[in-house]
VOGU-3710 file (C-alpha; in Angstrom, 3 decimals, decimal comma):
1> xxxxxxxxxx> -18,566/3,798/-18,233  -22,218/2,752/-18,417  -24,767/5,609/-19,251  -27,940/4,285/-18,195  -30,198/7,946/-18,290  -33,336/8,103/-20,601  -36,023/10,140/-21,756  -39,554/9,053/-20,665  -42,685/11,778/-21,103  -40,046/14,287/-21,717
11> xxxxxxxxxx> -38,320/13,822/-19,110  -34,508/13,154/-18,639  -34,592/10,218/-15,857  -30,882/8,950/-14,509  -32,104/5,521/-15,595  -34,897/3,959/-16,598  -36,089/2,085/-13,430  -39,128/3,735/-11,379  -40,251/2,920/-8,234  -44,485/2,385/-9,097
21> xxxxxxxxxx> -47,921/3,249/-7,601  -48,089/1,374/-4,207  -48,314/1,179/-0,405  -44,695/2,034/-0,980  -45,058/5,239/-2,318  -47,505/6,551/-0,252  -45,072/8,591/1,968  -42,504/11,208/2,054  -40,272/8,757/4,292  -40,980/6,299/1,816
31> xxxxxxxxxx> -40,613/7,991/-1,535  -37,334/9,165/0,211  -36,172/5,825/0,320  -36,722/4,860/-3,386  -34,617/7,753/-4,182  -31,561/6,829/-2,106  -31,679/3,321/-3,789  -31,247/4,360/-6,999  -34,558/5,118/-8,917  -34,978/7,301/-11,644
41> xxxxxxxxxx> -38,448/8,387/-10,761  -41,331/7,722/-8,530  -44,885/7,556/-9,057  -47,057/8,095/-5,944  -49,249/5,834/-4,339  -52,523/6,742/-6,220  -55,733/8,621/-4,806  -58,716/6,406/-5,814  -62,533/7,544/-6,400  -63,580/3,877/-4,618
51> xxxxxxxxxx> -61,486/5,076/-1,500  -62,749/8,321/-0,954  -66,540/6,683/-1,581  -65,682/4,076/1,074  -64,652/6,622/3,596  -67,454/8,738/2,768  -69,965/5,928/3,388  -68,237/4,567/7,001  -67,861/8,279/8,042  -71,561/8,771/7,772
61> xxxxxxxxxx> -72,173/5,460/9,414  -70,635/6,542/12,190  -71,689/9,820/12,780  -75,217/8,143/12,555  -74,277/6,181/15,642  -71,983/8,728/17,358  -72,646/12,284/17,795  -74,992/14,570/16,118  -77,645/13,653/14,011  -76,666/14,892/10,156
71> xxxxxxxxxx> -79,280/17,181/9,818  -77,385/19,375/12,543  -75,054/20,150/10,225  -75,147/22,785/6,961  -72,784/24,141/4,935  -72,124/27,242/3,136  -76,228/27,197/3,068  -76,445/23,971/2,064  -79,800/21,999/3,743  -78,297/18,553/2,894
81> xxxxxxxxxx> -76,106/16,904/5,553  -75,073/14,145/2,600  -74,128/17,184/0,740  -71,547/18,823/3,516  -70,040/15,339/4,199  -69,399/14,164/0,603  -67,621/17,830/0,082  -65,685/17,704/3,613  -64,100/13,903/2,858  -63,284/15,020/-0,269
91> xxxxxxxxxx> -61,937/18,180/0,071  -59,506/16,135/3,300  -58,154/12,978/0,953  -57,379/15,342/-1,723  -55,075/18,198/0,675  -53,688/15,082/2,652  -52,609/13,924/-1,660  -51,882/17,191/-2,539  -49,446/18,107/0,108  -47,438/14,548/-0,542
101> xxxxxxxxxx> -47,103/15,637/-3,977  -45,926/19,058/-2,703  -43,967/17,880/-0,294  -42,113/14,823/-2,550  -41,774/17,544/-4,789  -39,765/19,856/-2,415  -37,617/16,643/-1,112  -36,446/15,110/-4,224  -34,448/15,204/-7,388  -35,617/12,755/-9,657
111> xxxxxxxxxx> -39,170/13,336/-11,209  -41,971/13,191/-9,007  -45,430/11,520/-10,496  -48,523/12,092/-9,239  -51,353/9,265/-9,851  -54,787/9,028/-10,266  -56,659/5,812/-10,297  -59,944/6,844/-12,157  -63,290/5,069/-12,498  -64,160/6,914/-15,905
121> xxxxxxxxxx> -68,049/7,473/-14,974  -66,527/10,267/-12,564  -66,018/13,886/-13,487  -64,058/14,901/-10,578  -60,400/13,403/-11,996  -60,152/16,347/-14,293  -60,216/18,716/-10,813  -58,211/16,440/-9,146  -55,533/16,312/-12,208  -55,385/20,371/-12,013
131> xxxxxxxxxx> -54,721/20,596/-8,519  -52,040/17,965/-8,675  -50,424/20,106/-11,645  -50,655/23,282/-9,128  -49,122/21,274/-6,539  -46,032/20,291/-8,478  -46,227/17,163/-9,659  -43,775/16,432/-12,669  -45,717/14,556/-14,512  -49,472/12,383/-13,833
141> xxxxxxxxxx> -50,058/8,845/-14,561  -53,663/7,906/-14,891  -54,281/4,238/-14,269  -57,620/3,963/-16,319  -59,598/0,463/-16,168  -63,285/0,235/-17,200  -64,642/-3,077/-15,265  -65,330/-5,590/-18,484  -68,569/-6,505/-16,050  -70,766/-3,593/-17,113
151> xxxxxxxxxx> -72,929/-5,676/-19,029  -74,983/-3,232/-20,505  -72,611/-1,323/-22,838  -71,042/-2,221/-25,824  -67,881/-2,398/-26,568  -67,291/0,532/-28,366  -69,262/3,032/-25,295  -66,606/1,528/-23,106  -63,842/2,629/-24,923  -64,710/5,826/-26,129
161> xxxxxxxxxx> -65,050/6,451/-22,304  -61,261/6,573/-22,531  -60,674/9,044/-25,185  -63,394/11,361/-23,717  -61,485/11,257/-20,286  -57,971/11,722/-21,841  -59,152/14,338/-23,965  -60,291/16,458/-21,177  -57,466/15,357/-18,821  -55,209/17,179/-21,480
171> xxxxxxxxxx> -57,141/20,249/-21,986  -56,737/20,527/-18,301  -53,277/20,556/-17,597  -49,646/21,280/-19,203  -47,861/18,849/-17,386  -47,141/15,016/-19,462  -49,902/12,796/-19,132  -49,205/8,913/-19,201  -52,053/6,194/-19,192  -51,713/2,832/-17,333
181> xxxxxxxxxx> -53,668/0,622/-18,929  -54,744/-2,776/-18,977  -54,905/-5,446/-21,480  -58,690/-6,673/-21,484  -59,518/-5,093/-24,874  -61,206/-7,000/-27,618  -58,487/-5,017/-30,256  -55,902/-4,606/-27,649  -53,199/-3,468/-31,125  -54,948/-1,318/-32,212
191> xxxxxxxxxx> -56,736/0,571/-28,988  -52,794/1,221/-27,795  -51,843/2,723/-30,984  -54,815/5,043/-30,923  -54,899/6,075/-27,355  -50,783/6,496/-28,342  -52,396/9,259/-30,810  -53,985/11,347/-28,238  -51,785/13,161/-27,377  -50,537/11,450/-24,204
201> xxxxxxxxxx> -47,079/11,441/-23,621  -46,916/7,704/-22,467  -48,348/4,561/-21,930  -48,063/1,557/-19,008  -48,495/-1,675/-19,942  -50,198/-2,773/-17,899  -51,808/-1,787/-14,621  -53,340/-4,882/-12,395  -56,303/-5,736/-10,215  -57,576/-7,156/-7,002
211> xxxxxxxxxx> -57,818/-11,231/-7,743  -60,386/-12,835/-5,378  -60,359/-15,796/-3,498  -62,505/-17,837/-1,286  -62,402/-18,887/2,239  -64,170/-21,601/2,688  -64,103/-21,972/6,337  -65,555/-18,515/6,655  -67,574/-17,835/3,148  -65,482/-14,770/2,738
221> xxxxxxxxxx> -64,090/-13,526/-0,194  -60,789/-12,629/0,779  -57,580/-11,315/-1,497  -55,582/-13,963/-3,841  -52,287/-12,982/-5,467  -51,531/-9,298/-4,369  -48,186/-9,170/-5,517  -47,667/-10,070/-9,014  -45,728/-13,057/-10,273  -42,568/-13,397/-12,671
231> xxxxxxxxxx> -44,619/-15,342/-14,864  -46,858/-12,253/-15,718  -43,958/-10,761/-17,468  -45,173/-12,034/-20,218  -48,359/-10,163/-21,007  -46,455/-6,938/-21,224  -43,512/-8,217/-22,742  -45,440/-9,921/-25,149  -46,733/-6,607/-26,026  -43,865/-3,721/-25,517
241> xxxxxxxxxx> -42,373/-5,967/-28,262  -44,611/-5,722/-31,059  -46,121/-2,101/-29,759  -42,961/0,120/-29,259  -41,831/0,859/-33,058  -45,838/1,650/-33,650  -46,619/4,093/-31,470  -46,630/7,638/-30,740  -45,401/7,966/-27,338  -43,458/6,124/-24,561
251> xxxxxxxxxx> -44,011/2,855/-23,558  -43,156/1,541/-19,904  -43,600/-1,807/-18,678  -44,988/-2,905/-15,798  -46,171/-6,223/-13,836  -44,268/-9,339/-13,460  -40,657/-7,396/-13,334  -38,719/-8,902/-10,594  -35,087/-8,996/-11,548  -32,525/-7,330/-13,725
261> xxxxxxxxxx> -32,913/-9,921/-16,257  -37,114/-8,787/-16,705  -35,593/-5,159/-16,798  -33,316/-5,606/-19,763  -36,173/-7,473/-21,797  -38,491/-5,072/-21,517  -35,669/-2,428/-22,441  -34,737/-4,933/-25,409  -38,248/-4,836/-25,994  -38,588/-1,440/-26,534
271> xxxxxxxxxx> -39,538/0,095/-23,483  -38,628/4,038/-22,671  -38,921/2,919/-18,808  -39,974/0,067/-16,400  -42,089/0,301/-13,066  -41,410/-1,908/-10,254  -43,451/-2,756/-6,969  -44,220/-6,297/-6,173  -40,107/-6,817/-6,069  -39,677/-4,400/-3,836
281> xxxxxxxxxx> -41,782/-5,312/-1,406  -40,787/-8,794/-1,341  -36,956/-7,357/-1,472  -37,515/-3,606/0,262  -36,290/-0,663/-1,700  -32,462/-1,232/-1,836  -33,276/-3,918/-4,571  -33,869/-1,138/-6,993  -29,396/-0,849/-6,702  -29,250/-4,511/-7,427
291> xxxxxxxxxx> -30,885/-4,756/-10,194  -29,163/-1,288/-11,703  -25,699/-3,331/-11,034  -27,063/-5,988/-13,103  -27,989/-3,897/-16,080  -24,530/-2,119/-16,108  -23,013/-5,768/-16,017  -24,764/-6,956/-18,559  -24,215/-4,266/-20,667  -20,309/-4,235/-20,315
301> xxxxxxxxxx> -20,597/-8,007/-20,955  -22,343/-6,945/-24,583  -20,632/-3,816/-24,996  -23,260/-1,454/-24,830  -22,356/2,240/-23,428  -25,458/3,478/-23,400  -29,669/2,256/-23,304  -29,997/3,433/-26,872  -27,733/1,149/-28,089  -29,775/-2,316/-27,510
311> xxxxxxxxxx> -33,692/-0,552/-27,231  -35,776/-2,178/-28,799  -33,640/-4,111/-30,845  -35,760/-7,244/-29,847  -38,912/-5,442/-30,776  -40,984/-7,407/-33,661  -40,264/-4,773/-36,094  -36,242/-5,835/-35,975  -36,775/-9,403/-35,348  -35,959/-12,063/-38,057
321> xxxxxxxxxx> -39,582/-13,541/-37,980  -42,297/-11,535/-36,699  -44,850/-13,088/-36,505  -43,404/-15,610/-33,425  -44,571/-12,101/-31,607  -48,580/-13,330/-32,833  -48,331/-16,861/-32,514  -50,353/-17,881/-29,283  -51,076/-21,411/-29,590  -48,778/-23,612/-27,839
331> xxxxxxxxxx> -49,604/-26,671/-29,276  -45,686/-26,707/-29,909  -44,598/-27,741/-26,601  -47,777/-29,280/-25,118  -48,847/-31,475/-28,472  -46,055/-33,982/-27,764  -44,445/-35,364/-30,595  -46,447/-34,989/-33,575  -45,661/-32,964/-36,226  -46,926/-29,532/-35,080
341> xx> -46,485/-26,650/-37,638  -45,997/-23,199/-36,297
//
């Protein structure tokens, strides 16, 4: 018998695959589905502070051309028409998120994780992390990004951004807190080990972002590379091994996993847990069962019982010659055949 159950932000999960943040999670009929295929937790399609901004600008375009004029409306007193819009599209996308977390909640049996996909100039995720908290939610994942294109602060405002947010995020609620991060940091080692010190209970590495393209038929900018690409299992890998014996929390891995084989890495790695999406919607839900089969094989084929015999043991801190974790030149295999040292 294989025992593939683990702990990730304190919680015991039946195995260490969870269905991720996406289109896919963004329904009870959906969510459903992830369960019955095997995963051992689900984190729900994330509310984002762009979204509700976007539907708050087209919403007032369109009551500019349709219907009454703005100024016909007020609000608990208020004068401002801007005022009573922003606070009624608000107050709708959070109950519409609050009652899938409430209702996911209700439905299933495996940890339910609420997300929030935060813009850190914003003071509203704090509210929204408390109501999420009141409506059940297991656990919240924060996928926190500050755009690298905000050319007027330094380095060091952007990044204390993320402390200040986490800090308050966790005075806020009791429930774990994990951060999904990305990897566009100048001292990517050491920022994970300190936001690891917070007080969070885990860490993604690492969330991903809209890649443009052009059409140059139409001069539109239009969507390249939605769903991530095997290849990009590197970057994380790369990182859950010579992060997960050095920090002070969970790790889970996300972004370029598309098979069993990317799952046990990252476990050999180090990683508590590992987040799918692109795979699943390239293979629809039921792949999550497939590539569960494939871990137990493999680990009857090694003779592992259980996860915590083989985590981590390919982490840098057990490997033979760490630094091959560091090296990133790869003047070895591209430099023909000179004598290359490495």
């Amino acid at each position: 018998m294989t025992d593939l159950s683990t702990q990730y932000l304190g919680m015991e999960l039946r195995n260490p695959l969870i269905a991720g943040s996406s289109g896919l999670t963004g329904s009870l009929e959906k969510v459903k589905k992830m369960e019955e295929s095997g995963a051992g937790a689900v984190v729900l399609k994330s509310i984002f502070e762009e979204e509700i901004a976007y539907e708050y600008s087209d919403f007032i375009e369109k009551a500019a051309k349709s219907g009454p004029a703005p100024t016909h409306f007020e609000y608990e007193g208020r004068q401002n028409p801007i005022e009573y819009y922003d606070y009624k599209i608000r107050e709708d996308n959070l109950n519409r998120y609050v009652q899938l977390v409430e209702d996911t909640q209700k439905a299933l049996s495996v940890p339910v994780i609420a997300s929030v996909n935060c813009y850190l100039h914003s003071a509203d995720w704090v509210s929204y992390a408390r109501y999420l908290e009141q409506a059940g939610a297991d656990a919240i994942e924060l996928n926190m990004f500050f755009p690298p294109t905000h050319f007027k602060r330094e380095k060091r405002d952007m990044e204390r951004l993320y402390f200040e947010v986490t800090d308050k995020i966790l005075k806020e609620v009791s429930i774990p807190a994990a951060l999904k991060i990305s990897h566009y940091f100048t001292d990517l080692g050491p920022m994970i080990l300190k936001l690891s010190r917070t007080g969070v209970k885990g860490l993604v590495l690492f969330n991903r972002f809209f890649s443009p393209d052009f059409d140059i038929e139409e001069f539109k900018v239009i969507p390249s590379f939605v769903l991530s690409d095997p290849s990009e299992l590197a970057i994380s890998l790369r990182w859950m091994s010579i992060m997960a014996q050095k920090v002070e929390c969970d790790l889970a891995a996300s972004t370029g996993v598309h098979d069993g084989d990317a799952l046990i890495k990252h476990l050999l790695a180090g990683a508590a847990a590992v987040q799918v999406a692109s795979c699943l919607y390239k293979n629809g839900p039921e792949y999550i069962g497939n590539m569960l089969e494939h871990l137990r094989g493999w680990m009857v084929r090694k003779g592992f019982s259980r996860l915590s015999d083989f985590k981590g043991k390919m982490s840098q801190d057990k490997s033979a010659d760490p630094a091959v974790y560091e090296r990133v030149q790869f003047m070895k295999y591209f430099g023909g055949k000179k004598n290359v040292r490495v």
